[in-house]
C-alpha positions in Angstrom: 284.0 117.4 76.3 283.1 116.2 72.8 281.0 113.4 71.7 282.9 110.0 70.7 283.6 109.7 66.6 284.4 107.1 64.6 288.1 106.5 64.8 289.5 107.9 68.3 290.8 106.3 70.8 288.6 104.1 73.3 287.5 106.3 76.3 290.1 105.9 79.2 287.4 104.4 82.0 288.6 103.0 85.1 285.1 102.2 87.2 284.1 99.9 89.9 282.0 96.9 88.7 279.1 95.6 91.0 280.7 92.1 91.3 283.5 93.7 92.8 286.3 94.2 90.9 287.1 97.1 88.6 286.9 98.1 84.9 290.0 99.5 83.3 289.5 99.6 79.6 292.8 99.6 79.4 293.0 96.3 79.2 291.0 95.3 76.7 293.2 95.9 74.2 292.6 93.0 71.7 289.2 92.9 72.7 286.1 94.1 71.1 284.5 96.2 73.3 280.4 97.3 73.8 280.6 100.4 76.0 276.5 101.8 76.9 276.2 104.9 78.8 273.0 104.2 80.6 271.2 106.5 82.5 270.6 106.1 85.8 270.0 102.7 88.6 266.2 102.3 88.3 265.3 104.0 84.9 262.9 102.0 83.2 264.1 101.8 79.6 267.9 101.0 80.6 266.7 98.4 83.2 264.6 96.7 80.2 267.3 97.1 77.6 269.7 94.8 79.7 266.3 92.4 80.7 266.7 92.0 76.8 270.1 92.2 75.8 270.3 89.2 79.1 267.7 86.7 77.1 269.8 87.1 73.6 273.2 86.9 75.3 274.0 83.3 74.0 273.6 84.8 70.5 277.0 87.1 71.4 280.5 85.5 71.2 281.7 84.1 73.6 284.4 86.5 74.2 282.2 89.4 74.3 283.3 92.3 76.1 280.2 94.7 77.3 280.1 97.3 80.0 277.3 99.0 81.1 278.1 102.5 82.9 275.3 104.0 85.2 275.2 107.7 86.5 275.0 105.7 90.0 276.7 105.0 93.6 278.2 101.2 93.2 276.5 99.9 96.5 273.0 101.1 95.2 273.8 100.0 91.7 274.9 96.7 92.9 271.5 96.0 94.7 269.6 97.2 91.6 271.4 95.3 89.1 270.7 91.9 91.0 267.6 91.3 89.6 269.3 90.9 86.1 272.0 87.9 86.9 273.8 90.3 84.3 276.7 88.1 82.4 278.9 91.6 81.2 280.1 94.4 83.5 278.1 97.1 85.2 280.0 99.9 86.9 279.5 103.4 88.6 280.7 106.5 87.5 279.5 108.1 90.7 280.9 111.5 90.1 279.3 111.4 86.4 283.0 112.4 85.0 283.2 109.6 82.3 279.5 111.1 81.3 280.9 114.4 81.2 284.1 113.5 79.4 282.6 111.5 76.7 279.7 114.1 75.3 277.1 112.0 76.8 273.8 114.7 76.4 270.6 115.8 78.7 267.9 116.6 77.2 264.6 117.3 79.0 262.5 117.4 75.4 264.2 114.6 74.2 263.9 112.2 77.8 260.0 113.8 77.2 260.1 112.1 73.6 261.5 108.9 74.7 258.7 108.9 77.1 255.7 109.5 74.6 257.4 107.4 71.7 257.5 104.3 73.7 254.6 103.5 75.9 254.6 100.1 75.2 258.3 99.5 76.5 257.2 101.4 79.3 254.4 99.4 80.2 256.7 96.3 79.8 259.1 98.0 82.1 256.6 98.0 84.7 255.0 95.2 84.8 258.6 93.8 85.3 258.9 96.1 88.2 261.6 98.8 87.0 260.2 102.2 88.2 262.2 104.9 88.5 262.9 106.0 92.1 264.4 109.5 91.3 262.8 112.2 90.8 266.2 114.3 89.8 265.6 115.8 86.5 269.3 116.4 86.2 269.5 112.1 86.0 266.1 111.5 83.7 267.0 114.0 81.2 270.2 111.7 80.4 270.4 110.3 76.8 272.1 106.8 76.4 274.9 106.6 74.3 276.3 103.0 72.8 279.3 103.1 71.5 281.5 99.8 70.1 285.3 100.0 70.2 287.6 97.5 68.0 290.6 95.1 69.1 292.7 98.1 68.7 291.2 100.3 70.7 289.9 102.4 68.7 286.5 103.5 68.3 284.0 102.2 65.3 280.8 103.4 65.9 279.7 105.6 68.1 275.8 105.9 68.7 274.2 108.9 70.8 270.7 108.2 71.2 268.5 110.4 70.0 266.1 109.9 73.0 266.2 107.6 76.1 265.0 104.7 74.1 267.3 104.7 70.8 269.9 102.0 70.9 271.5 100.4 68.9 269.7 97.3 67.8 270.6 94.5 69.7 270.5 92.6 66.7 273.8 95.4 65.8 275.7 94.8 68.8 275.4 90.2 68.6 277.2 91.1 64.7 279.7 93.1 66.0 280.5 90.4 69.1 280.9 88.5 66.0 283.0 90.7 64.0 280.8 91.6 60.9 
């Protein structure tokens, strides 16, 4: 399928959530929405990207909606993610459909290029003890993708990263909690 744009209508996702319940975006209508495509369970750079977005989360509203989706089986995902006390949803797309449907890219370069541009987050990523534990090309060469949906459903931004390290800033996602 194609890639997200400005404009269409929030990605139909209906996903188990490691705390149990499930996510149907369909009801978050009214609700801004931060929707990340990770990459897989124990990848480094997604698994520091929540460490972070974890320690700034009282800088969000309050009524923040944010779901993380991982290429991942929920019961592995679940044990993963405990680590984090993560205070937004997690879920599994265990098939990797919603990937599929919503233009989310692999790129073996560009995984390569996420790998050499950012030693330092790597480093960081180890020392906090996020290694990867797959080997499966087919799950590293994913690229995140962060994409922010409106009240209406409808999509405002979306971001496809470039390589497995190119988010949106943080910074990006606390103003549009906010609604700037």
């Amino acid at each position: 399928m194609s890639k997200l744009k400005i404009g269409d209508d929030a990605p139909n996702i209906s996903l188990p959530a490691i705390d149990g319940t499930n996510f149907e975006m369909s009801e978050m209508k009214g609700k801004r929405v931060i929707l990340t495509f990770f990459r897989f369970s124990t990848c480094p750079f997604c698994n520091i990207r929540i460490n972070r977005i974890v320690k700034r989360w009282n800088e969000f509203s309050d009524d923040t909606i944010m779901v993380g989706v991982f290429d991942a089986k929920i019961g592995e995902l679940t044990k993963r993610m405990k680590k984090h006390n993560v205070p937004f949803s997690i879920v599994a797309d265990e098939t990797y459909q919603h990937f599929k449907e919503n233009g989310v890219e692999k790129s073996t370069l560009r995984f390569m290029r996420g790998a050499i541009r950012s030693p330092l987050t790597m480093i960081q990523a180890t020392l906090k003890g996020y290694i990867p534990m797959t080997l499966s090309m087919s799950k590293m060469s994913t690229l995140p993708a962060d994409i922010l949906i409106d009240e209406n459903g409808k999509v405002v931004e979306a971001h496809y990263c470039k390589d497995t390290v190119d988010h949106l800033p943080i910074d990006r996602l606390i103003s549009f909690s906010k609604g700037e």
